[in-house]
Structure formats: C-alpha cells, structure tokens
PyMOL Python script that loads the backbone (N, CA, C, O; Angstrom):
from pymol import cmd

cmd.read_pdbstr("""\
ATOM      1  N   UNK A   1      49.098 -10.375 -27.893  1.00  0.00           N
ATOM      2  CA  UNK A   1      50.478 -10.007 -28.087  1.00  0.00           C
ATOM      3  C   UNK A   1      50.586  -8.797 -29.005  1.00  0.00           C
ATOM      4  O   UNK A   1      51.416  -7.914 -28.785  1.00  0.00           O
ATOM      5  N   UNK A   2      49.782  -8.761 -29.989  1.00  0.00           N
ATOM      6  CA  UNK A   2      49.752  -7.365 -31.285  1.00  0.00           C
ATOM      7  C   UNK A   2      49.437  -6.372 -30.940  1.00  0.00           C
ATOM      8  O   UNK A   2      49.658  -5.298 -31.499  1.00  0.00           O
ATOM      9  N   UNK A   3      48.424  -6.711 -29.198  1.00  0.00           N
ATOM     10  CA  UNK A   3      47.834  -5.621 -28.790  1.00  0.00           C
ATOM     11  C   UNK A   3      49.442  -4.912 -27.801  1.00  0.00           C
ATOM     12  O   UNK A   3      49.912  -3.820 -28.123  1.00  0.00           O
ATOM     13  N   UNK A   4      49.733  -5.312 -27.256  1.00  0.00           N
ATOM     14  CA  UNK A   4      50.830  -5.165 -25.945  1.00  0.00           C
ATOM     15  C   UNK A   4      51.914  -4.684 -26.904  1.00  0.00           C
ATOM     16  O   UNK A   4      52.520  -3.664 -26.576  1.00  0.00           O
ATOM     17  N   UNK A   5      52.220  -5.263 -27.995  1.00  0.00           N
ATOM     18  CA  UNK A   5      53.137  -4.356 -29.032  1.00  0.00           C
ATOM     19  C   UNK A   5      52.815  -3.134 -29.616  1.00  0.00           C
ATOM     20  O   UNK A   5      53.655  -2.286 -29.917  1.00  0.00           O
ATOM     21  N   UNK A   6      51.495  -3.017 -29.796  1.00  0.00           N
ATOM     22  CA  UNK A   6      51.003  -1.387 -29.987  1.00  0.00           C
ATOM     23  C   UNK A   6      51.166  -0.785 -28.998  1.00  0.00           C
ATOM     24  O   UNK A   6      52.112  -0.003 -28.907  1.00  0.00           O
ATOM     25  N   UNK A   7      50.176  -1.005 -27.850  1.00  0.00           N
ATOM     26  CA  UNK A   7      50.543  -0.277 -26.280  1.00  0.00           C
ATOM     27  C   UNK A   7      52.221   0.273 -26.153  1.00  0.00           C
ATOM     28  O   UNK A   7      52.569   1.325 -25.616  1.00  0.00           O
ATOM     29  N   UNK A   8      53.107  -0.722 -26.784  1.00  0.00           N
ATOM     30  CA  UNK A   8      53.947  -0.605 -26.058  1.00  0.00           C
ATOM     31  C   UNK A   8      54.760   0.230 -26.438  1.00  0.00           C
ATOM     32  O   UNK A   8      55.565   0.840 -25.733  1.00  0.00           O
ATOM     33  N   UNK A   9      54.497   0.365 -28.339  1.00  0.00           N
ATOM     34  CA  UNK A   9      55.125   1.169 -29.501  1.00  0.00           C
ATOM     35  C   UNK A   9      54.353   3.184 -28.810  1.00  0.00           C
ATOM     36  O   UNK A   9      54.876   4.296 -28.735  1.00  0.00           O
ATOM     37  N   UNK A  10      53.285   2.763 -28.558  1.00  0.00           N
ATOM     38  CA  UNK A  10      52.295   4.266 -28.004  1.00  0.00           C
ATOM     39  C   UNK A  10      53.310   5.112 -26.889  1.00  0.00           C
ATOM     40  O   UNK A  10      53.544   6.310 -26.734  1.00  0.00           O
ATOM     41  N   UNK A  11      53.799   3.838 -26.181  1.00  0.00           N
ATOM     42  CA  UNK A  11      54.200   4.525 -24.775  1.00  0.00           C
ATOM     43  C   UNK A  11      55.326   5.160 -25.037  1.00  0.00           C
ATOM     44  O   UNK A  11      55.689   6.225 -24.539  1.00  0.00           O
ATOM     45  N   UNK A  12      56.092   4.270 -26.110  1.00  0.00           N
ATOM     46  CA  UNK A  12      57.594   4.797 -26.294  1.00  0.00           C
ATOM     47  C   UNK A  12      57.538   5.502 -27.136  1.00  0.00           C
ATOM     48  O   UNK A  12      58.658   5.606 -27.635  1.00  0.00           O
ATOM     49  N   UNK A  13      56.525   6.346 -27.830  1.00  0.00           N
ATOM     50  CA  UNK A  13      56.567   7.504 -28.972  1.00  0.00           C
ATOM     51  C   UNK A  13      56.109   8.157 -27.764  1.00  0.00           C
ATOM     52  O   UNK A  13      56.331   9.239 -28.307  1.00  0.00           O
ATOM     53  N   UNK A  14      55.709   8.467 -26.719  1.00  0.00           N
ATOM     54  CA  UNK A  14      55.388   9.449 -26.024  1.00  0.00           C
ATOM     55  C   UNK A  14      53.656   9.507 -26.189  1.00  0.00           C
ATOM     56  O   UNK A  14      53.470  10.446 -25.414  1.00  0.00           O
ATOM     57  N   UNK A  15      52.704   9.254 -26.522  1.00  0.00           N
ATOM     58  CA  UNK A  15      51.428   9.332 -26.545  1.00  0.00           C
ATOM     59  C   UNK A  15      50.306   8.968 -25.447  1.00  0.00           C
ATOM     60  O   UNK A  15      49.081   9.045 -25.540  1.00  0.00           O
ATOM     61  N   UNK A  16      51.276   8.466 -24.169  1.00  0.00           N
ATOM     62  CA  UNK A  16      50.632   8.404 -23.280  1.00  0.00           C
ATOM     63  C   UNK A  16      50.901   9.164 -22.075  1.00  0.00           C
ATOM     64  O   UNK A  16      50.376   9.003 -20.973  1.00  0.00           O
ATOM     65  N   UNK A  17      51.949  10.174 -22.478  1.00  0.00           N
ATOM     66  CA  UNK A  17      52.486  10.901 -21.439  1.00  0.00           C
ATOM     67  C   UNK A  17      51.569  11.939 -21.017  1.00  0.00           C
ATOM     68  O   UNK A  17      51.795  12.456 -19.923  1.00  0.00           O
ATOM     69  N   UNK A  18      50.206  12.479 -21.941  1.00  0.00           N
ATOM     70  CA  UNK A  18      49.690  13.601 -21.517  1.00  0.00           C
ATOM     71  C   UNK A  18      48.375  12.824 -20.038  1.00  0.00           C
ATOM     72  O   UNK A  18      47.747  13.507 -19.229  1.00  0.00           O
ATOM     73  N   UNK A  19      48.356  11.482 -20.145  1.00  0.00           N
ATOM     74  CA  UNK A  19      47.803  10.766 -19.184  1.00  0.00           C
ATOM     75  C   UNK A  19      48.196  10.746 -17.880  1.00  0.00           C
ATOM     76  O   UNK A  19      47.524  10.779 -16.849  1.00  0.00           O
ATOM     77  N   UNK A  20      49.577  10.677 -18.090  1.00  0.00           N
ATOM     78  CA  UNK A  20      50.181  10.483 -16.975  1.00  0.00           C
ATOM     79  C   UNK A  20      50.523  12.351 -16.568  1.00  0.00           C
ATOM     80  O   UNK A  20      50.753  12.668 -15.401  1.00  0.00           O
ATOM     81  N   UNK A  21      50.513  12.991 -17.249  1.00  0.00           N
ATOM     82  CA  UNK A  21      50.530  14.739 -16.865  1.00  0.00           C
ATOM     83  C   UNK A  21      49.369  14.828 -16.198  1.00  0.00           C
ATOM     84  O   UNK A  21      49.445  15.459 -15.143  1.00  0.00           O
ATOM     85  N   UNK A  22      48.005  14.263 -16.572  1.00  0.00           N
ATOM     86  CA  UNK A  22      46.738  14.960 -15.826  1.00  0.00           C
ATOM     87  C   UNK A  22      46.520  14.189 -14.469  1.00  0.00           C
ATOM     88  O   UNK A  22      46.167  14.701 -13.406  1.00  0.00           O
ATOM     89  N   UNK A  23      46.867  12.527 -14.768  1.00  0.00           N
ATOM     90  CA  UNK A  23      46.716  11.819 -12.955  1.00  0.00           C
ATOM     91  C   UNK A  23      47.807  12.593 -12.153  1.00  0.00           C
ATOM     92  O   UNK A  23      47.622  12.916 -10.980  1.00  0.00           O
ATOM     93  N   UNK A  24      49.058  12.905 -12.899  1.00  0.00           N
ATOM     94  CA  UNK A  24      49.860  13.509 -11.812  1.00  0.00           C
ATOM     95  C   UNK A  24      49.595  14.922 -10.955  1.00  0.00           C
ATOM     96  O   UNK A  24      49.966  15.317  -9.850  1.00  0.00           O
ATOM     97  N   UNK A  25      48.845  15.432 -11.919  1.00  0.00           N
ATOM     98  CA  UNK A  25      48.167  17.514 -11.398  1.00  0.00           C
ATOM     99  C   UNK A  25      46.799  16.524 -10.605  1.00  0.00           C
ATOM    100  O   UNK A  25      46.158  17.378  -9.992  1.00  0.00           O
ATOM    101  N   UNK A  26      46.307  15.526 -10.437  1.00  0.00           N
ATOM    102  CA  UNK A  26      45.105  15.063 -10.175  1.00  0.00           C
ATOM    103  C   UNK A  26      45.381  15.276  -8.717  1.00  0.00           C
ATOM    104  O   UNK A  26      44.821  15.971  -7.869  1.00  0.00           O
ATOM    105  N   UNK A  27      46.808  14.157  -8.668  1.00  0.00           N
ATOM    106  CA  UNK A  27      47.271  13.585  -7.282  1.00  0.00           C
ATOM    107  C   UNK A  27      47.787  14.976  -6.722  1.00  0.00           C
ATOM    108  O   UNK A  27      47.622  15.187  -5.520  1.00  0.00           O
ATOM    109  N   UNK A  28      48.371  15.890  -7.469  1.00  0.00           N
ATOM    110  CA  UNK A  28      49.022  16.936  -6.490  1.00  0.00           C
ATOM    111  C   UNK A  28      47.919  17.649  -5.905  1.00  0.00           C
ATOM    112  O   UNK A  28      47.778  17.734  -4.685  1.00  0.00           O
ATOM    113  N   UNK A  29      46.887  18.325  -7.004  1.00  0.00           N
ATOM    114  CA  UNK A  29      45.756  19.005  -6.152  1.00  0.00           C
ATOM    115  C   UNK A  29      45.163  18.603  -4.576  1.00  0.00           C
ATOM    116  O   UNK A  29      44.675  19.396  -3.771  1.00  0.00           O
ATOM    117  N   UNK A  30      45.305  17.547  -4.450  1.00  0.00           N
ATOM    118  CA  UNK A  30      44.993  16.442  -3.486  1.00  0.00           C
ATOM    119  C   UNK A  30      45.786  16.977  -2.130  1.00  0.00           C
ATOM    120  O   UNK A  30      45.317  17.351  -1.055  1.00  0.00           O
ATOM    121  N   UNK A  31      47.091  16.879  -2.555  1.00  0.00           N
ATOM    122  CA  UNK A  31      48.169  17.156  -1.026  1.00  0.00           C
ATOM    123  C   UNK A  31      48.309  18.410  -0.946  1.00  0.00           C
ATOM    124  O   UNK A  31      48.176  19.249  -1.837  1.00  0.00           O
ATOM    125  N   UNK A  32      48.598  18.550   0.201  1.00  0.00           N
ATOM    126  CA  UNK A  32      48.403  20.209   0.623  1.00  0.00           C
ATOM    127  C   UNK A  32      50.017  20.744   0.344  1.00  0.00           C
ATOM    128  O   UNK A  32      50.959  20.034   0.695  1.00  0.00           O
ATOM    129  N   UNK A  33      50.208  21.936  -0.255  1.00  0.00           N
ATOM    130  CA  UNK A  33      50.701  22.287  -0.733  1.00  0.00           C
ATOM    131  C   UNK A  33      51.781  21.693  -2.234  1.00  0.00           C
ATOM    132  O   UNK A  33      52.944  21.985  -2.510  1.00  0.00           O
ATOM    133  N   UNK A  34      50.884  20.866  -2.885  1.00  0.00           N
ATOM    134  CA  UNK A  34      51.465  20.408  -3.798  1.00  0.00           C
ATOM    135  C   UNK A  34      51.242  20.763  -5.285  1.00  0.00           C
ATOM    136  O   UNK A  34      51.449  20.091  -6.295  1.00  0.00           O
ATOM    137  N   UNK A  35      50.815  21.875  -5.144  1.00  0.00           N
ATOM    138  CA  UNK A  35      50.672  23.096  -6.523  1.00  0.00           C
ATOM    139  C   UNK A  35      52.113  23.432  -6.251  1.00  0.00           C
ATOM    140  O   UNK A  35      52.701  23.432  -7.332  1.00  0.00           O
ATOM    141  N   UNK A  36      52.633  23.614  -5.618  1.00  0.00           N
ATOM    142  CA  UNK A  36      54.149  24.495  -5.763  1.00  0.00           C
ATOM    143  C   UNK A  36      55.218  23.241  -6.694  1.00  0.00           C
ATOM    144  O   UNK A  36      56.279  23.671  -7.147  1.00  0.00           O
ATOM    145  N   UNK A  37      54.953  22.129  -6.864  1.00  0.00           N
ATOM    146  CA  UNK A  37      55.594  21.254  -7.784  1.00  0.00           C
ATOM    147  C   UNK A  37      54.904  21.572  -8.687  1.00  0.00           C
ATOM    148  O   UNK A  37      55.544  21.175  -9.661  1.00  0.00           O
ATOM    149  N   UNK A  38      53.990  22.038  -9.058  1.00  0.00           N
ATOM    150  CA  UNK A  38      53.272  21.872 -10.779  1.00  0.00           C
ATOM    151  C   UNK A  38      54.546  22.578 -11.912  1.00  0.00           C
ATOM    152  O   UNK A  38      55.273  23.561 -11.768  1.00  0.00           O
ATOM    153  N   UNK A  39      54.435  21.753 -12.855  1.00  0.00           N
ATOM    154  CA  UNK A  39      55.031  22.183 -14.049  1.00  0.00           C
ATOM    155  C   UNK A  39      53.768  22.118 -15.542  1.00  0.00           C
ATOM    156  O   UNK A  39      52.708  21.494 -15.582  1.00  0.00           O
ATOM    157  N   UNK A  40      54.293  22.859 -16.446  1.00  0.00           N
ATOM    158  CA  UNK A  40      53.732  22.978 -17.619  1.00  0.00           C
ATOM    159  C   UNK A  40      53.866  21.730 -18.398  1.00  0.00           C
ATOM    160  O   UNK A  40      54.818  20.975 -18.199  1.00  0.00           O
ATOM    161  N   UNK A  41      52.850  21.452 -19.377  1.00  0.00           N
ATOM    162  CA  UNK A  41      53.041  20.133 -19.612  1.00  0.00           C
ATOM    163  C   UNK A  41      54.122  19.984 -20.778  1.00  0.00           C
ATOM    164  O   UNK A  41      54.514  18.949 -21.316  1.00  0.00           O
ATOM    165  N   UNK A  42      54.517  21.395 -21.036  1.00  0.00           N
ATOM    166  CA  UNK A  42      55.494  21.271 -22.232  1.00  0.00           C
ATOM    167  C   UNK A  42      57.085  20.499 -21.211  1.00  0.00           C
ATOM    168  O   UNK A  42      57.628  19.395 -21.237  1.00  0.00           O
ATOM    169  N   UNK A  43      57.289  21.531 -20.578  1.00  0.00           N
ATOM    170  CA  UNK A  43      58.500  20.841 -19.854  1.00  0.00           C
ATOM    171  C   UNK A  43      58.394  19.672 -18.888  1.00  0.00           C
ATOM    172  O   UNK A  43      59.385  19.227 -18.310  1.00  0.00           O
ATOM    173  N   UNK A  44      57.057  19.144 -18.714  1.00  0.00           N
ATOM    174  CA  UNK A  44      56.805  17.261 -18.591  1.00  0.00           C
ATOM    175  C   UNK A  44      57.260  16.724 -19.508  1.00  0.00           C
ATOM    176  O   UNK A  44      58.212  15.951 -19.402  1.00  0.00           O
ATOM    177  N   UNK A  45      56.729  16.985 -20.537  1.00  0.00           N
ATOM    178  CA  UNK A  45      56.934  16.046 -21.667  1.00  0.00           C
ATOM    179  C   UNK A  45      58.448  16.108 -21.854  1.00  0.00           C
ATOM    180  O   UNK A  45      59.019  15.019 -21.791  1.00  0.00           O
ATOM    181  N   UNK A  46      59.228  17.235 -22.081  1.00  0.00           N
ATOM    182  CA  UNK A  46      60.671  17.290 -22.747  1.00  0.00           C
ATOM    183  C   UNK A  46      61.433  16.682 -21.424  1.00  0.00           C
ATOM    184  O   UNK A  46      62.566  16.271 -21.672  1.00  0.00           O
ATOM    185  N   UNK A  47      60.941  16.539 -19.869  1.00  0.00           N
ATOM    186  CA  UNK A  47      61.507  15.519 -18.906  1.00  0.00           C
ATOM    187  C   UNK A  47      61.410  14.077 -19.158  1.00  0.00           C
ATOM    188  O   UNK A  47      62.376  13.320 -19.053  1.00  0.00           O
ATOM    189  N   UNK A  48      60.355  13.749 -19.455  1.00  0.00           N
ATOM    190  CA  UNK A  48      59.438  12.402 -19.407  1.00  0.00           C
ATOM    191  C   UNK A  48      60.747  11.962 -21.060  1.00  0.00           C
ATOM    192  O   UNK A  48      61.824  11.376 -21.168  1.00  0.00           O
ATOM    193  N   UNK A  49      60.032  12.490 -21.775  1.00  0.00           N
ATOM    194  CA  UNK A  49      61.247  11.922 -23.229  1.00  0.00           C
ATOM    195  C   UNK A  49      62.986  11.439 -23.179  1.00  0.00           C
ATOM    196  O   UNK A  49      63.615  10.544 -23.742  1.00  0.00           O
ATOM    197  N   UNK A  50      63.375  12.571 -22.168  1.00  0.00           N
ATOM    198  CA  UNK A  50      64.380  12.863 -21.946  1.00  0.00           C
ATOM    199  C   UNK A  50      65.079  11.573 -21.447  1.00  0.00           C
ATOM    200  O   UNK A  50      65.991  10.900 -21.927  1.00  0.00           O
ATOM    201  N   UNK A  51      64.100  11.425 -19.958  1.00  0.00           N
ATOM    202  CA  UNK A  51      64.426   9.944 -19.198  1.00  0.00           C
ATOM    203  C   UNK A  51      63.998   8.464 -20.097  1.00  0.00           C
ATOM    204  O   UNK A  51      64.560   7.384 -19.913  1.00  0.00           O
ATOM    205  N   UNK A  52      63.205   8.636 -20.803  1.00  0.00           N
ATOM    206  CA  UNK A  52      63.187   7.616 -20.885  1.00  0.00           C
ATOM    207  C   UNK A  52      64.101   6.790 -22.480  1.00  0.00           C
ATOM    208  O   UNK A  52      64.375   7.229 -23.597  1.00  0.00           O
ATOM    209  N   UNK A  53      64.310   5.500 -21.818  1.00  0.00           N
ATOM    210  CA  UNK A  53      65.561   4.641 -22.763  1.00  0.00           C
ATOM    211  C   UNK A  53      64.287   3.979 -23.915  1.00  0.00           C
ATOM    212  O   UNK A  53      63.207   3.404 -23.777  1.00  0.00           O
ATOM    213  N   UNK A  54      65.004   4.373 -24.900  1.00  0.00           N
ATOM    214  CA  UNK A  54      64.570   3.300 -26.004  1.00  0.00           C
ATOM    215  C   UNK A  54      64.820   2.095 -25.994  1.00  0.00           C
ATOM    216  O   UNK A  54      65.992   1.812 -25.748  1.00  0.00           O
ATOM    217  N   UNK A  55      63.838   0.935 -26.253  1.00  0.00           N
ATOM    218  CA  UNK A  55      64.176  -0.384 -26.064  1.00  0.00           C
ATOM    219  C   UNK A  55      63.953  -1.214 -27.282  1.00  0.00           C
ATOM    220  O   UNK A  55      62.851  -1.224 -27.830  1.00  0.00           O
ATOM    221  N   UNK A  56      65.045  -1.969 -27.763  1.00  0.00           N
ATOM    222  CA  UNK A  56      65.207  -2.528 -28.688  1.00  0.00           C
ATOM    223  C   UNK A  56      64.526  -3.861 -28.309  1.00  0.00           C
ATOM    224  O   UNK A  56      64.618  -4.601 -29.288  1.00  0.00           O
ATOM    225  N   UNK A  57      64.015  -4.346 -27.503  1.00  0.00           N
ATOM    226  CA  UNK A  57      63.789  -5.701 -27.520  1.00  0.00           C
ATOM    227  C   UNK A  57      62.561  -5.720 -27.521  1.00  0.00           C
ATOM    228  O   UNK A  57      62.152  -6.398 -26.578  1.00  0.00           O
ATOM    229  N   UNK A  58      61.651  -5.237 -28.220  1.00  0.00           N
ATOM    230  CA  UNK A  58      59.953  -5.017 -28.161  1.00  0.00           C
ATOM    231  C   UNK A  58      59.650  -5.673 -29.338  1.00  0.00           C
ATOM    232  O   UNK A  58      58.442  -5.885 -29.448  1.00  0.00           O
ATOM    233  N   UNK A  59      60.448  -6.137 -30.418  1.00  0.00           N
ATOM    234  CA  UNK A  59      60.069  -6.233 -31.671  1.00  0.00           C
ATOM    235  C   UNK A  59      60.220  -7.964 -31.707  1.00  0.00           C
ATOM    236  O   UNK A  59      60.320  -8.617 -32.746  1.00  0.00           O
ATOM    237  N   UNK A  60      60.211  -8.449 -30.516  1.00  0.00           N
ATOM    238  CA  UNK A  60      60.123  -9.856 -30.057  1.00  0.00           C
ATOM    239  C   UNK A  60      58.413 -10.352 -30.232  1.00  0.00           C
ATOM    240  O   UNK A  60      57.761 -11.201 -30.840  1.00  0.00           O
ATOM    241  N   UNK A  61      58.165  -9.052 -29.134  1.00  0.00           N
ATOM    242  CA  UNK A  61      56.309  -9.498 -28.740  1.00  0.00           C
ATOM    243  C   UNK A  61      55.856  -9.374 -30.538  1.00  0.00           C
ATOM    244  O   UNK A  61      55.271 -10.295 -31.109  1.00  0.00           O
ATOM    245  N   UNK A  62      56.213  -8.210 -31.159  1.00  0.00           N
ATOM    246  CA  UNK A  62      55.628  -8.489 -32.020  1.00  0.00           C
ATOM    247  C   UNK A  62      55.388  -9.533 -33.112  1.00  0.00           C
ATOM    248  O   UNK A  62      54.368 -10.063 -33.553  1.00  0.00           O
ATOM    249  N   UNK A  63      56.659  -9.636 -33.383  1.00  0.00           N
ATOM    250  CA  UNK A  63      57.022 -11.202 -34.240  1.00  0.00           C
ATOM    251  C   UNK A  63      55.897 -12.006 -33.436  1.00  0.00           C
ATOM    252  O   UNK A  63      54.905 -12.358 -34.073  1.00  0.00           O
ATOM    253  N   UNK A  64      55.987 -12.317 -32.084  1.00  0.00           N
ATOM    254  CA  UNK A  64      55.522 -13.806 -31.681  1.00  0.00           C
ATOM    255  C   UNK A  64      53.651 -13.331 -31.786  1.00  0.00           C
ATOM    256  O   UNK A  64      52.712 -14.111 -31.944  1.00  0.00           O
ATOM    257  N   UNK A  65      53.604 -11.984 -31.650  1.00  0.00           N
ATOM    258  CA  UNK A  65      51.745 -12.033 -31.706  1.00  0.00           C
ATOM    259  C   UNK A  65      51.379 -12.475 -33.204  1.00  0.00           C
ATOM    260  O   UNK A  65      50.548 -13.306 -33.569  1.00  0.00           O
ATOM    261  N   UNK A  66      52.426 -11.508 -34.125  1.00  0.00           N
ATOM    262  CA  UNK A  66      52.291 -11.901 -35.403  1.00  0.00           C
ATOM    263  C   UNK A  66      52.318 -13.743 -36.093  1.00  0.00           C
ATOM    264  O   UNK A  66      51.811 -14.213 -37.111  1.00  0.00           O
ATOM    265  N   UNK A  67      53.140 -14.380 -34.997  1.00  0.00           N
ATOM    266  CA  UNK A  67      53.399 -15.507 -35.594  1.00  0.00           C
ATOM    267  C   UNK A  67      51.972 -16.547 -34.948  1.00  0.00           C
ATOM    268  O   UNK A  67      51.581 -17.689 -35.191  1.00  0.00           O
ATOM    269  N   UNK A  68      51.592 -15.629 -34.189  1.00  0.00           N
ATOM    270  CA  UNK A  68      50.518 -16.965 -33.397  1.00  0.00           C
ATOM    271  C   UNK A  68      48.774 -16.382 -33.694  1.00  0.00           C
ATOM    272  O   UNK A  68      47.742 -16.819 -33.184  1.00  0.00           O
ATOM    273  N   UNK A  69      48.952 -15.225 -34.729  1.00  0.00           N
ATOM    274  CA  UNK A  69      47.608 -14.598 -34.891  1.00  0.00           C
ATOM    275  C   UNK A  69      47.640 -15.390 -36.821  1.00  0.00           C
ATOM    276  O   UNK A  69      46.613 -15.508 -37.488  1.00  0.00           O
ATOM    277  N   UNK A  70      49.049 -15.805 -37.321  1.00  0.00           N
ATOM    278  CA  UNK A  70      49.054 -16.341 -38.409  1.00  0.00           C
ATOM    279  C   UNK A  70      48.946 -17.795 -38.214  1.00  0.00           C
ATOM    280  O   UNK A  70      48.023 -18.170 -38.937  1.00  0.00           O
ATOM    281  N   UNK A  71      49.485 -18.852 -37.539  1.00  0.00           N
ATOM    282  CA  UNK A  71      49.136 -20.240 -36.773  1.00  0.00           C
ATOM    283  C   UNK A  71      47.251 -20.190 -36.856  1.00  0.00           C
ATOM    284  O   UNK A  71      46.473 -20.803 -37.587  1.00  0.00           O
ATOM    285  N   UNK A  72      47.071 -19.414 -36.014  1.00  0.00           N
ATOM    286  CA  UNK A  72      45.292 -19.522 -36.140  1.00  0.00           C
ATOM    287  C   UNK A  72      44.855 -19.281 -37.366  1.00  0.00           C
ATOM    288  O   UNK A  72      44.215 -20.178 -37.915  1.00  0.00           O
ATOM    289  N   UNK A  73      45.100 -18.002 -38.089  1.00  0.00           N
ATOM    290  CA  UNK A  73      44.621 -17.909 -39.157  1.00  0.00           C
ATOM    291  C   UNK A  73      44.727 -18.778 -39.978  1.00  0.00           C
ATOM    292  O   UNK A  73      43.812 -18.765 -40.802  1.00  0.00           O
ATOM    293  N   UNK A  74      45.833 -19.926 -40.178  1.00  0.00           N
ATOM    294  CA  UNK A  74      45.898 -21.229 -40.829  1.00  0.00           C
ATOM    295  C   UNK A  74      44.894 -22.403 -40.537  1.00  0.00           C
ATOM    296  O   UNK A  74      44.339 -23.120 -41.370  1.00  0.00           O
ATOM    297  N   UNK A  75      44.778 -22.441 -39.076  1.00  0.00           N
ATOM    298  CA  UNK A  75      43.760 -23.359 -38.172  1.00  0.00           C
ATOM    299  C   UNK A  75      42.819 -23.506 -38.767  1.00  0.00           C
ATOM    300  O   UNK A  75      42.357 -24.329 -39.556  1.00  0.00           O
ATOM    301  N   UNK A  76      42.359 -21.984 -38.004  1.00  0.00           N
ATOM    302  CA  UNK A  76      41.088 -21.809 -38.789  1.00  0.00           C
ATOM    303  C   UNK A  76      40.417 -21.876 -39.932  1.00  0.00           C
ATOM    304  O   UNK A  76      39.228 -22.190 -39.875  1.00  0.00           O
ATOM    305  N   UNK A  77      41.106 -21.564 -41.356  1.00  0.00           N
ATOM    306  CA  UNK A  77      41.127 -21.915 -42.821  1.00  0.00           C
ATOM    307  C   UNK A  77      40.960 -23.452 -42.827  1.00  0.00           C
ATOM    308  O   UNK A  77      40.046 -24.039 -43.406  1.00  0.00           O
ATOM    309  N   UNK A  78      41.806 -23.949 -42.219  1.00  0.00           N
ATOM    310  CA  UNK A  78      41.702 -25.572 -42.598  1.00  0.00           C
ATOM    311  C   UNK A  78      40.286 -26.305 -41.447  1.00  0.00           C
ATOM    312  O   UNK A  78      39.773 -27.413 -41.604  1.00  0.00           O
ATOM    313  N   UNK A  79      40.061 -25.658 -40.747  1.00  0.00           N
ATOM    314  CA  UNK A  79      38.969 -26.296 -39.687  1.00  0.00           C
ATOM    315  C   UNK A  79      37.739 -25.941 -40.926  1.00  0.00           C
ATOM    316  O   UNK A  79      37.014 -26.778 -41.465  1.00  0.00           O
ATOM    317  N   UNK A  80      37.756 -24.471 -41.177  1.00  0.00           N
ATOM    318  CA  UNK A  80      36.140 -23.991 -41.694  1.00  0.00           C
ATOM    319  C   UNK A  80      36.413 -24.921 -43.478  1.00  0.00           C
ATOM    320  O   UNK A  80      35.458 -24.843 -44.252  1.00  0.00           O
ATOM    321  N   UNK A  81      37.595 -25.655 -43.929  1.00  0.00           N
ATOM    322  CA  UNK A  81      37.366 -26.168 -45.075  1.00  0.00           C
ATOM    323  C   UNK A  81      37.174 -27.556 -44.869  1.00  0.00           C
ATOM    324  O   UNK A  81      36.568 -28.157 -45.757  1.00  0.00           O
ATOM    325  N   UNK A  82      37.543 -28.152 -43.936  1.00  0.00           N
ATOM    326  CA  UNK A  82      37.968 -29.745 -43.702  1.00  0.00           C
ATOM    327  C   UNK A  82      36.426 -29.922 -43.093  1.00  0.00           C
ATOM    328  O   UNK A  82      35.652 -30.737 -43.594  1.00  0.00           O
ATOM    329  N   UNK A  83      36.025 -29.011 -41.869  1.00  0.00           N
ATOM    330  CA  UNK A  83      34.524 -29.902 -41.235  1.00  0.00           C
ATOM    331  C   UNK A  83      33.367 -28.892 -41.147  1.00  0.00           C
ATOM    332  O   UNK A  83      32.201 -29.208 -40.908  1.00  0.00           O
ATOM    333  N   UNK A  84      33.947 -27.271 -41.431  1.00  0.00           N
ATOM    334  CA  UNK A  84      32.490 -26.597 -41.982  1.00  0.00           C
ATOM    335  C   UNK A  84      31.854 -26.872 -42.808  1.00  0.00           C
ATOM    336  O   UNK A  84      30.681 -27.059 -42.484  1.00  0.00           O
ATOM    337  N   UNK A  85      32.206 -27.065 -44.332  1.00  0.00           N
ATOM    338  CA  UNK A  85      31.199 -27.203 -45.375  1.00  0.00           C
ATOM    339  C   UNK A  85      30.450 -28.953 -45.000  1.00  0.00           C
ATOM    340  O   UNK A  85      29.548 -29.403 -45.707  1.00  0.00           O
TER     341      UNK A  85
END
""", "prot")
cmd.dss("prot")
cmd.show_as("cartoon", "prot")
cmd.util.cbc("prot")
cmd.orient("prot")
C-alpha cells in the first residue's frame, strides 16, 4: 500500500511523464507516417500537466499502508519478545 501511494504521489507530480514521452515517439516511429504528430517534450509535458486532475482521495491508501505496516510492526515486536527469546 506505501508502495502504490508513492507510485501514485510520482505520477501526479509529473515524474513519470518523460516515460510515457519516449514509449509514445517509440510507438510513432513504428507507423508510417507518424513523425508528423511528434511534439517536443517540453509542450508534452505542459499538455500532459494541463489534463490531468488532481486527486484528493490518495491520502486514503496511504493512511491504510501506514496503518497495516504499523499493526505488523506491533506483531512482530510482541512475537520476537513473547516466543523468540
């Protein structure tokens, strides 16, 4: 869950957009005549930002990874004191 809340914090700061700039010039090279769509990756990015909505409801996953990576971390403390030693 802590992981899918980072991923998810990455995507919506924009840090995965230059990924999606190079599969997209990948796929155009591919079709015939599909250099005449190429754009610069500056005006990808200021499209890509543009469209996309900020989402307030992400800070759910995090709470719950946070709350179930602290549950174990309790577990575990009481397992390695109660029947490790």
């Amino acid at each position: 869950m802590l992981v899918v809340a980072g991923m998810l914090f990455l995507s919506d700061e924009g840090a995965l957009i230059g990924i999606g700039f190079v599969l997209r010039n990948v796929i155009l090279t591919f079709i015939p005549m599909g250099r005449t769509k190429h754009e610069f990756y500056h005006k990808y990015r200021e499209r890509k930002l543009s469209e996309k909505k900020k989402r307030s409801g992400d800070h759910c996953i995090l709470f719950t990874g946070l709350l179930f990576t602290s549950v174990a971390l309790i577990l575990t403390i009481i397992w390695y004191v109660k029947f490790y030693n």
